[in-house]
HTML snippet that shows the backbone in 3Dmol.js (N, CA, C, O; Angstrom):
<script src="https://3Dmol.org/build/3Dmol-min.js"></script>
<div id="view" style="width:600px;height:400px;position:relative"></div>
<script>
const pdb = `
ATOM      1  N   UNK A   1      25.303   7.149  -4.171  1.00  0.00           N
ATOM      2  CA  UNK A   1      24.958   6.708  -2.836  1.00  0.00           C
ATOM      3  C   UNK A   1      23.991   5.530  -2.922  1.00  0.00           C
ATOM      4  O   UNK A   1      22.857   5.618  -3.394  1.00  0.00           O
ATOM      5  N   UNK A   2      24.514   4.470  -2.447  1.00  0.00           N
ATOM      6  CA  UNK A   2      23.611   3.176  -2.363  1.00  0.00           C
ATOM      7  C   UNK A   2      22.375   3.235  -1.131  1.00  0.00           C
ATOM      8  O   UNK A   2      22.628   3.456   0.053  1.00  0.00           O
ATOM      9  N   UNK A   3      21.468   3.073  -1.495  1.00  0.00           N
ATOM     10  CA  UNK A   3      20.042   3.136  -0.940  1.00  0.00           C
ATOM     11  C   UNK A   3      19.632   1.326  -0.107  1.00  0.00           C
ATOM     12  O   UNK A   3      19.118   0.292  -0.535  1.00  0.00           O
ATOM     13  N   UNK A   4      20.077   1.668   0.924  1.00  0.00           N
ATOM     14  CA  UNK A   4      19.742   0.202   2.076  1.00  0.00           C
ATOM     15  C   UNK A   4      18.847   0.617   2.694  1.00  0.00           C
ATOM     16  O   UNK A   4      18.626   1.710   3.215  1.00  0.00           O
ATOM     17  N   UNK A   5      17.815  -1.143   2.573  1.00  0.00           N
ATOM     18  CA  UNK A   5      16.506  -1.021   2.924  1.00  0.00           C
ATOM     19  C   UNK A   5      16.619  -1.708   4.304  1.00  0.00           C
ATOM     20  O   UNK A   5      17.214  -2.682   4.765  1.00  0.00           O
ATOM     21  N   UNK A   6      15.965  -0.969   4.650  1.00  0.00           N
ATOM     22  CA  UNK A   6      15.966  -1.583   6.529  1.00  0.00           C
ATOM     23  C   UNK A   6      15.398  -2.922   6.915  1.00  0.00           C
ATOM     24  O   UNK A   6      15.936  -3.771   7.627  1.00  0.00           O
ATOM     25  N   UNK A   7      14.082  -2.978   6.260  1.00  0.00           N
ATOM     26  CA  UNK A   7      13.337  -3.970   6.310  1.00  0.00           C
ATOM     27  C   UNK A   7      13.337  -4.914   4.637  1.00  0.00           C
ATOM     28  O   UNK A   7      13.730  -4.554   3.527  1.00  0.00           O
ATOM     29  N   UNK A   8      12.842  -5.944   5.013  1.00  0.00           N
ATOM     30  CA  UNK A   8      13.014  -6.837   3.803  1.00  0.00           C
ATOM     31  C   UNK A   8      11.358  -6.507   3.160  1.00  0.00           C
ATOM     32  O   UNK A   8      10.331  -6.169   3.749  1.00  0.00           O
ATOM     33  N   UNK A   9      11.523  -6.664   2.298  1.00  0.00           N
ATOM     34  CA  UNK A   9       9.907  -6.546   1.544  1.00  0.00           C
ATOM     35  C   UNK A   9       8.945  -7.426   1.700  1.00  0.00           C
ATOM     36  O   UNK A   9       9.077  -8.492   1.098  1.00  0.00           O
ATOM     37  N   UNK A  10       7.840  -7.233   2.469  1.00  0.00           N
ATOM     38  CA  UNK A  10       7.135  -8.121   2.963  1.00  0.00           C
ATOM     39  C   UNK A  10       5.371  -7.638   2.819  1.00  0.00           C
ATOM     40  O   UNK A  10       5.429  -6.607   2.149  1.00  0.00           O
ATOM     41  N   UNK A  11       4.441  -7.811   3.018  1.00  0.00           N
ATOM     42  CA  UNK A  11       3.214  -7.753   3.246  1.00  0.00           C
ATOM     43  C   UNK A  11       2.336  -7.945   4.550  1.00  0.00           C
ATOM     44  O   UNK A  11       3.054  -8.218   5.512  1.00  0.00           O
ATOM     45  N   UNK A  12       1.190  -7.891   4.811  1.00  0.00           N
ATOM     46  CA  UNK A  12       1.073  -8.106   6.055  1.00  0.00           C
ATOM     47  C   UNK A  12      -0.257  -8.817   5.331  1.00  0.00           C
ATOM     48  O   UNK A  12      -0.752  -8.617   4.221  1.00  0.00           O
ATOM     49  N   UNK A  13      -0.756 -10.024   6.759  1.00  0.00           N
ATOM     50  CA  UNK A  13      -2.131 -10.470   6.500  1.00  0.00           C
ATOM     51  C   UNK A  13      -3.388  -9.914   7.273  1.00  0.00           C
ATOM     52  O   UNK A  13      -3.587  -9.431   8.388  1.00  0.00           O
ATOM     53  N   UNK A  14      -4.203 -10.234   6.067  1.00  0.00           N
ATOM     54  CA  UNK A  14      -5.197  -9.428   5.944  1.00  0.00           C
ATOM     55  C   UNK A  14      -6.187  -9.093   7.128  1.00  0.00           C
ATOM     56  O   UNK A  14      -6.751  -8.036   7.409  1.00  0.00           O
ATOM     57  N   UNK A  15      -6.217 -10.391   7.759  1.00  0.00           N
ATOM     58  CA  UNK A  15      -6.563 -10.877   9.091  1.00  0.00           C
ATOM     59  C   UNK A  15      -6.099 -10.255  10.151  1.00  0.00           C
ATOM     60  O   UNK A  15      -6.760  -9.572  10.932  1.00  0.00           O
ATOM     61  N   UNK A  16      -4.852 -10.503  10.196  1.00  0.00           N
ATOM     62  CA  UNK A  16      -4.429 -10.288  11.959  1.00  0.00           C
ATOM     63  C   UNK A  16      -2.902  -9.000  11.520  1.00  0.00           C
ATOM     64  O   UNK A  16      -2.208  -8.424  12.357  1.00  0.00           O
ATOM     65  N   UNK A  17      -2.829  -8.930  10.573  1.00  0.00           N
ATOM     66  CA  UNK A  17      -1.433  -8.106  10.134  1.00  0.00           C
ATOM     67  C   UNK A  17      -0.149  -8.082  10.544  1.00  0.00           C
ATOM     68  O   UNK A  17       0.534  -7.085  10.780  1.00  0.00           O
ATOM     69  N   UNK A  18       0.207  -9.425  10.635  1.00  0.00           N
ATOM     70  CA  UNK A  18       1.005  -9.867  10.737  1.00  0.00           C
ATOM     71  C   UNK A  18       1.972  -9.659   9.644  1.00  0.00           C
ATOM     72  O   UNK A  18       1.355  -9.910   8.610  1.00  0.00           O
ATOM     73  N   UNK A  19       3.351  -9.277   9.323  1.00  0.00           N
ATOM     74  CA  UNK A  19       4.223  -9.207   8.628  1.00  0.00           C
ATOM     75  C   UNK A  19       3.940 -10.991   8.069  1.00  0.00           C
ATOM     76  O   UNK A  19       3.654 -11.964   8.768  1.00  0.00           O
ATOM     77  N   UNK A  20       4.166 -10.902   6.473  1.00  0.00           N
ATOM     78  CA  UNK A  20       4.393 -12.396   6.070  1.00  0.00           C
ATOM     79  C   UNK A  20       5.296 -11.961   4.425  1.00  0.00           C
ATOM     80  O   UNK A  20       5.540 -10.851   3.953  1.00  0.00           O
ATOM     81  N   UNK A  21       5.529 -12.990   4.030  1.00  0.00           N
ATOM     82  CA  UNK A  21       6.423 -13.353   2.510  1.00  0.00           C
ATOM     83  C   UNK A  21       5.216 -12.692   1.837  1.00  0.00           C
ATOM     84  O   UNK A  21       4.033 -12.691   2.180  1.00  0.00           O
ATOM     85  N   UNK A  22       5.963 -12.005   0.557  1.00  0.00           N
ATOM     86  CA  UNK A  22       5.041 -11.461  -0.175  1.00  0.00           C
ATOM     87  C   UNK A  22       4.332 -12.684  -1.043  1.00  0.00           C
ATOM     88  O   UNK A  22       3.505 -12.225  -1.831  1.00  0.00           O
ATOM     89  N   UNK A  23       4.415 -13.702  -1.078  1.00  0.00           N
ATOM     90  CA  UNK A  23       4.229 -15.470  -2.136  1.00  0.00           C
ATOM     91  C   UNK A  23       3.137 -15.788  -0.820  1.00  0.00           C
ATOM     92  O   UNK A  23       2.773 -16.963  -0.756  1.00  0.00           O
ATOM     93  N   UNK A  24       2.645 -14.951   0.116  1.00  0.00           N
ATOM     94  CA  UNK A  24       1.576 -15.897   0.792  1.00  0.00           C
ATOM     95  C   UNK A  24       0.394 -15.482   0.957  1.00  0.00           C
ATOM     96  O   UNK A  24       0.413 -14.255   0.851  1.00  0.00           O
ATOM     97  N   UNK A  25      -0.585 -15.844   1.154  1.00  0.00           N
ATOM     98  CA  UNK A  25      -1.886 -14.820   1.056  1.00  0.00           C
ATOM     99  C   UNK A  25      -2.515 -14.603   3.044  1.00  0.00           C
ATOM    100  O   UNK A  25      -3.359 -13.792   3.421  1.00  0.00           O
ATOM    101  N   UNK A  26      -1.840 -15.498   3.827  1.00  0.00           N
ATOM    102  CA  UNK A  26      -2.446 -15.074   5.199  1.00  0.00           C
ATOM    103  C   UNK A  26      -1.161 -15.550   5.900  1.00  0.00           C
ATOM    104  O   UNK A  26      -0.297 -16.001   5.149  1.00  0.00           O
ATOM    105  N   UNK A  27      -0.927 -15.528   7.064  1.00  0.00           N
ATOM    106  CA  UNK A  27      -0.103 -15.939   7.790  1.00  0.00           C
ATOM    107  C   UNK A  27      -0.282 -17.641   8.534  1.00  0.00           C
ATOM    108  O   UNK A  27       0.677 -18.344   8.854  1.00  0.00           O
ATOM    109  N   UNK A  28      -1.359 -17.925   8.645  1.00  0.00           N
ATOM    110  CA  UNK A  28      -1.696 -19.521   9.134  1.00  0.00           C
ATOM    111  C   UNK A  28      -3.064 -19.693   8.394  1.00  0.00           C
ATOM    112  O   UNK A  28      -3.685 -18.871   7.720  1.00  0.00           O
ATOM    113  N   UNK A  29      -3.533 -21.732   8.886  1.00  0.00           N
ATOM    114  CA  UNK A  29      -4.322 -21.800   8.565  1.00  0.00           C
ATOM    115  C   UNK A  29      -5.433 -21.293   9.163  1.00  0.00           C
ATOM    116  O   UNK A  29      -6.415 -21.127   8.440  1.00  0.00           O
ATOM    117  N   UNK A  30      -5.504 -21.029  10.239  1.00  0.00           N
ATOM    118  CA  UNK A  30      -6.353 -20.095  10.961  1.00  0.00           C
ATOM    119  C   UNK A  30      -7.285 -19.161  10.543  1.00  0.00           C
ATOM    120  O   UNK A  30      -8.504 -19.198  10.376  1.00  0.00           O
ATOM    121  N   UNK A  31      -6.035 -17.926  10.352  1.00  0.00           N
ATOM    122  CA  UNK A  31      -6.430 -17.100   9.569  1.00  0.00           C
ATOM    123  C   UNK A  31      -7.075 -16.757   8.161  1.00  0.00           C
ATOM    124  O   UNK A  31      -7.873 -15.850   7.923  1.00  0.00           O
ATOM    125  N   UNK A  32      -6.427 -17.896   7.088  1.00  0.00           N
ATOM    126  CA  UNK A  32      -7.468 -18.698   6.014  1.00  0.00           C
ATOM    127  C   UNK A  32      -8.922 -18.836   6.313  1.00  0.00           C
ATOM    128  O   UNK A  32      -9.849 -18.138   5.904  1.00  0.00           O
ATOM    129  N   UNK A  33      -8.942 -19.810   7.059  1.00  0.00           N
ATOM    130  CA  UNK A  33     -10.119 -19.955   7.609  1.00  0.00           C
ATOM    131  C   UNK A  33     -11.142 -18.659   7.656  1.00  0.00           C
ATOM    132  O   UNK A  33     -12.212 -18.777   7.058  1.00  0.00           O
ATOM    133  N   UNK A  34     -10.828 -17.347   8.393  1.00  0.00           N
ATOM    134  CA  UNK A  34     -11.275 -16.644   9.069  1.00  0.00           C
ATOM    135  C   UNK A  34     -11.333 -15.990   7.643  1.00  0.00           C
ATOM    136  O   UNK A  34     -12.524 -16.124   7.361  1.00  0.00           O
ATOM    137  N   UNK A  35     -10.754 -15.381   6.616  1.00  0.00           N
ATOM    138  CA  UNK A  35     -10.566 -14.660   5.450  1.00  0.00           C
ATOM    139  C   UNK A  35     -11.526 -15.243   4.573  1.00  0.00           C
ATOM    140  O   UNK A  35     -12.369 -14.553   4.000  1.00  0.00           O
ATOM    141  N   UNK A  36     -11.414 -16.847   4.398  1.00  0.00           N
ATOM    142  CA  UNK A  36     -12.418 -17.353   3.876  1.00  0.00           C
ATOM    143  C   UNK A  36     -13.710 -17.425   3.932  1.00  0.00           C
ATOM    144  O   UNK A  36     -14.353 -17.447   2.883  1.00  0.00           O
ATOM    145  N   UNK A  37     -14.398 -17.479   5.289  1.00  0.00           N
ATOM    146  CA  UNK A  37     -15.792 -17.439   6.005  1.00  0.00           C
ATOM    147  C   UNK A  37     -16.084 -15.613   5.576  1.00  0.00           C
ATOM    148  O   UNK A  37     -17.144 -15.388   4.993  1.00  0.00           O
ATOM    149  N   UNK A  38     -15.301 -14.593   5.827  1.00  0.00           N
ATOM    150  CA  UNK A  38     -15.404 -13.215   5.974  1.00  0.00           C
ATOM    151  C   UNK A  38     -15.882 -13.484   4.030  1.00  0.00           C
ATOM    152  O   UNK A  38     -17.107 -13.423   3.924  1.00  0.00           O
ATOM    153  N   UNK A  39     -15.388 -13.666   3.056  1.00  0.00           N
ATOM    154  CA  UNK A  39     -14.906 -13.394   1.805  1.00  0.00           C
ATOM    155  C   UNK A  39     -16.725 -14.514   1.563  1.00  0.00           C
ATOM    156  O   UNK A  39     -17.442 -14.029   0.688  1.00  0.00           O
ATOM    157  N   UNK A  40     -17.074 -15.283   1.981  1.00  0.00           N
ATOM    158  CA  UNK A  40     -18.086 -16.036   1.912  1.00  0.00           C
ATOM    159  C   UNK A  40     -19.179 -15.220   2.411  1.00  0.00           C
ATOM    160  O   UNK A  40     -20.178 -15.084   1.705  1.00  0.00           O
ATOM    161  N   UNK A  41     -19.111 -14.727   3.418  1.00  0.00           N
ATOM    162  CA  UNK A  41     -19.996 -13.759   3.865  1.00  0.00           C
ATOM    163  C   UNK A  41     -20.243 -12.432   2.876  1.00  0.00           C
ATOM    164  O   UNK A  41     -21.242 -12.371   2.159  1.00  0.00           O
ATOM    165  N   UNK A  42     -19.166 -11.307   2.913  1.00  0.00           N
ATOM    166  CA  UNK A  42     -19.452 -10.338   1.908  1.00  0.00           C
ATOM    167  C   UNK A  42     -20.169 -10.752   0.380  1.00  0.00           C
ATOM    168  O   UNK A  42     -20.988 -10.013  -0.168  1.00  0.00           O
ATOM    169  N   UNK A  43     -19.577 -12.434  -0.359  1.00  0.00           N
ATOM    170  CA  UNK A  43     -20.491 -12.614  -0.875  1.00  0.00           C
ATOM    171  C   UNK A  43     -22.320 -13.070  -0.876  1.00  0.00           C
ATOM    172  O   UNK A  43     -23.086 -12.558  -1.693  1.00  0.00           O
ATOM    173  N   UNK A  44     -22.532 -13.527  -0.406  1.00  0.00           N
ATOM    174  CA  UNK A  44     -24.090 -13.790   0.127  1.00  0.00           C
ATOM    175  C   UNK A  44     -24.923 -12.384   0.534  1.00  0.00           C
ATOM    176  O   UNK A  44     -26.142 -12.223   0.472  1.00  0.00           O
ATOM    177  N   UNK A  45     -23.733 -11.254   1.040  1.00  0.00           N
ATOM    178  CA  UNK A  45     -24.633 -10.046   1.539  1.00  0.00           C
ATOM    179  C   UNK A  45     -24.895  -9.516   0.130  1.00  0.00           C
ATOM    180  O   UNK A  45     -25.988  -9.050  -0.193  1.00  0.00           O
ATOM    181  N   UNK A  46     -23.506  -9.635  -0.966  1.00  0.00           N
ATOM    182  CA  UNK A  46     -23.749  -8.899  -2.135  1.00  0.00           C
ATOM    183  C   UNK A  46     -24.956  -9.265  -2.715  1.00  0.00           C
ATOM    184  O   UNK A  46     -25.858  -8.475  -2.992  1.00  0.00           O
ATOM    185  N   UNK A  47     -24.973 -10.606  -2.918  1.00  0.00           N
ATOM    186  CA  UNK A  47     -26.088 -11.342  -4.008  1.00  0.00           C
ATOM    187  C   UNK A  47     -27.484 -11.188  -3.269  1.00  0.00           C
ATOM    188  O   UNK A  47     -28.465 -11.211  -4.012  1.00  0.00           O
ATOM    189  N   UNK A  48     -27.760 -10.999  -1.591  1.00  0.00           N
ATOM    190  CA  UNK A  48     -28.809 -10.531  -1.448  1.00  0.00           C
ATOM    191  C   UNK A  48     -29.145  -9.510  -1.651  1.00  0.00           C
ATOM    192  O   UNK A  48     -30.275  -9.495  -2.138  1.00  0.00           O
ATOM    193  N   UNK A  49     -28.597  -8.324  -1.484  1.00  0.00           N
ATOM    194  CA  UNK A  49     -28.427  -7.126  -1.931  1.00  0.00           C
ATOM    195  C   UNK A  49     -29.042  -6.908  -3.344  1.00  0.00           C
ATOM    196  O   UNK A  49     -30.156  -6.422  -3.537  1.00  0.00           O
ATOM    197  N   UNK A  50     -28.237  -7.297  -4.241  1.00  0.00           N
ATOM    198  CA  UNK A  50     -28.622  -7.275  -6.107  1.00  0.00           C
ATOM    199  C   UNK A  50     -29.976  -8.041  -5.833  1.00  0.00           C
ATOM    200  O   UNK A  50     -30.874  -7.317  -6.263  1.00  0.00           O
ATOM    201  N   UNK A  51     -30.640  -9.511  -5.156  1.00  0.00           N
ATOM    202  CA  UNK A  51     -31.658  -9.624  -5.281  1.00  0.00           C
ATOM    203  C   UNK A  51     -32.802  -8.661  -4.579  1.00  0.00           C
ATOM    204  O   UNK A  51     -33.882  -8.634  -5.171  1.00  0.00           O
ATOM    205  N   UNK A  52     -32.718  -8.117  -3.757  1.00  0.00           N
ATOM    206  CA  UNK A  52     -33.315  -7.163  -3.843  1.00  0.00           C
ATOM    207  C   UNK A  52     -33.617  -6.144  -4.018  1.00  0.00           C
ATOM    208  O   UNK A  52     -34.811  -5.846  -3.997  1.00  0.00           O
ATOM    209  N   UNK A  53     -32.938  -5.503  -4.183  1.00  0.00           N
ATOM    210  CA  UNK A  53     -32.764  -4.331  -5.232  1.00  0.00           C
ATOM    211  C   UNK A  53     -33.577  -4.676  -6.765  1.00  0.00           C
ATOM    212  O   UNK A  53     -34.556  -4.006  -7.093  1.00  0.00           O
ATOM    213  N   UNK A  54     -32.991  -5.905  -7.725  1.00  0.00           N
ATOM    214  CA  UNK A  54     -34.260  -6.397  -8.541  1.00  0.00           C
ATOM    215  C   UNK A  54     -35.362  -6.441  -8.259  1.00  0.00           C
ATOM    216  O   UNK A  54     -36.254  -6.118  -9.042  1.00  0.00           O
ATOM    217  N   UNK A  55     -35.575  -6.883  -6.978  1.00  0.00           N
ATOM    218  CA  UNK A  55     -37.335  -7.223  -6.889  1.00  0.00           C
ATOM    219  C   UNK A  55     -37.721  -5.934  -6.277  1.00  0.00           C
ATOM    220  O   UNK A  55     -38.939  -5.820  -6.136  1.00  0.00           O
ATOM    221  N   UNK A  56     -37.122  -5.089  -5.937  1.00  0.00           N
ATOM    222  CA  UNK A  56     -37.913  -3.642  -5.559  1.00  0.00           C
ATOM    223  C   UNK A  56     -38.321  -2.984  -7.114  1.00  0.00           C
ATOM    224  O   UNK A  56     -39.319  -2.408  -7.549  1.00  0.00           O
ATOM    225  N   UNK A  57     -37.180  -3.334  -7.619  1.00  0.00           N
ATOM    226  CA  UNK A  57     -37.107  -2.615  -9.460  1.00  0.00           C
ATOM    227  C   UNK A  57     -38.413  -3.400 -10.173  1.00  0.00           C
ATOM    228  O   UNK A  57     -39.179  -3.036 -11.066  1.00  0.00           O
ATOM    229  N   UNK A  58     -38.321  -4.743  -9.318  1.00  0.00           N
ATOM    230  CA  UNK A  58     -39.644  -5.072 -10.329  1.00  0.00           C
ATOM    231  C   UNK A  58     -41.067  -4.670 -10.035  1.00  0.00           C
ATOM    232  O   UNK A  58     -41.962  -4.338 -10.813  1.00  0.00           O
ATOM    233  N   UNK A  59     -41.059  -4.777  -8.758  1.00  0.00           N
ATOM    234  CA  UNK A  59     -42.142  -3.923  -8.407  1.00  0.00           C
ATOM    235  C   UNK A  59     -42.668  -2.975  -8.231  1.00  0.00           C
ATOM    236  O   UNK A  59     -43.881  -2.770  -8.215  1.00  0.00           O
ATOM    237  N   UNK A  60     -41.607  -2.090  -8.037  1.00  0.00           N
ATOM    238  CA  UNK A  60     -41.984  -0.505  -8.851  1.00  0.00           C
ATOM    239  C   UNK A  60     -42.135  -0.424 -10.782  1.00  0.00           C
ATOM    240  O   UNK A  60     -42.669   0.513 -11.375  1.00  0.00           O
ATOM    241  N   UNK A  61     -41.592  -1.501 -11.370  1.00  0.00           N
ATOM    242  CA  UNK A  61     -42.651  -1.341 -12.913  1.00  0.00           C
ATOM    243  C   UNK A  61     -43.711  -1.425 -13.059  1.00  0.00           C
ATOM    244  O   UNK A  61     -44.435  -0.700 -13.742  1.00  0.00           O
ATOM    245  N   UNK A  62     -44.196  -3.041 -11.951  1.00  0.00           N
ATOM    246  CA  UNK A  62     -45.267  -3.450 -11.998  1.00  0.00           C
ATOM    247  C   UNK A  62     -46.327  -2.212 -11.458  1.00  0.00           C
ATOM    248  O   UNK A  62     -47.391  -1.802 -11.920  1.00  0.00           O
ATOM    249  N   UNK A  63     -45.684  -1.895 -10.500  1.00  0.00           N
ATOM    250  CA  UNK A  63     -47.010  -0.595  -9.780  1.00  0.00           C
ATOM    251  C   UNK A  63     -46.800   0.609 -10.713  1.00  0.00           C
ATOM    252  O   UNK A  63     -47.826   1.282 -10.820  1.00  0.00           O
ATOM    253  N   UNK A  64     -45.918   0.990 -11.304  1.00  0.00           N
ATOM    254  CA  UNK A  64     -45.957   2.209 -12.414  1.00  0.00           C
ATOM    255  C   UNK A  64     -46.786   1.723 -13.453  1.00  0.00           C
ATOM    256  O   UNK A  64     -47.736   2.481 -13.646  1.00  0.00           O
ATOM    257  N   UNK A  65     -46.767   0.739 -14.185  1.00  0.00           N
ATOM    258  CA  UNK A  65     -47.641  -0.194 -15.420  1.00  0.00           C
ATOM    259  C   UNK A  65     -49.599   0.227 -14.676  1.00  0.00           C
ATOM    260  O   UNK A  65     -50.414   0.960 -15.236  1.00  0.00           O
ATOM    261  N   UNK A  66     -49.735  -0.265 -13.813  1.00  0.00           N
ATOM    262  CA  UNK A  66     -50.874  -0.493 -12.845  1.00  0.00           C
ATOM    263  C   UNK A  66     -51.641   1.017 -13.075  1.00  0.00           C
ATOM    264  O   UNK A  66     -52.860   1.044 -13.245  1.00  0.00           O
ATOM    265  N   UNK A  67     -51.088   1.871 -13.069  1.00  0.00           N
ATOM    266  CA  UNK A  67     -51.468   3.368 -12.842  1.00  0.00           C
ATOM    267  C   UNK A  67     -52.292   3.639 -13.861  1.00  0.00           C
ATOM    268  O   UNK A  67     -52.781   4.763 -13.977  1.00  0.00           O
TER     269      UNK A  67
END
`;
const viewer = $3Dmol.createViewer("view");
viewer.addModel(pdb, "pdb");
viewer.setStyle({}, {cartoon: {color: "spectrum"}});
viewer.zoomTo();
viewer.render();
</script>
């Protein structure tokens, strides 16, 4: 028994979820845009994040050393 697929194989974007070609990463430039700024953002929260988290770490040595 041959197995027919209803739909063609596709992906959706990440953005707005839109059905697109699996060879594309968003559906417009728009949405680029919007994926890009988001993907720019989560980075800057990360790297503030790790920086502070270090400088709490450093200053709890410094005040453990102090004792």
């Amino acid at each position: 028994m041959e197995v027919k697929r209803m739909v063609e194989p596709h992906k959706h974007c990440p953005v707005c979820s839109t059905p697109i070609p699996m060879d594309e990463v968003t559906c417009s430039e728009r949405c680029q845009e919007i994926l890009s700024k988001n993907q720019q953002r989560v980075r800057r929260t990360r790297t503030i994040f790790y920086l502070v988290f270090a400088l709490f770490i450093v200053v709890w040595v410094v005040l453990s050393i102090k004792r």
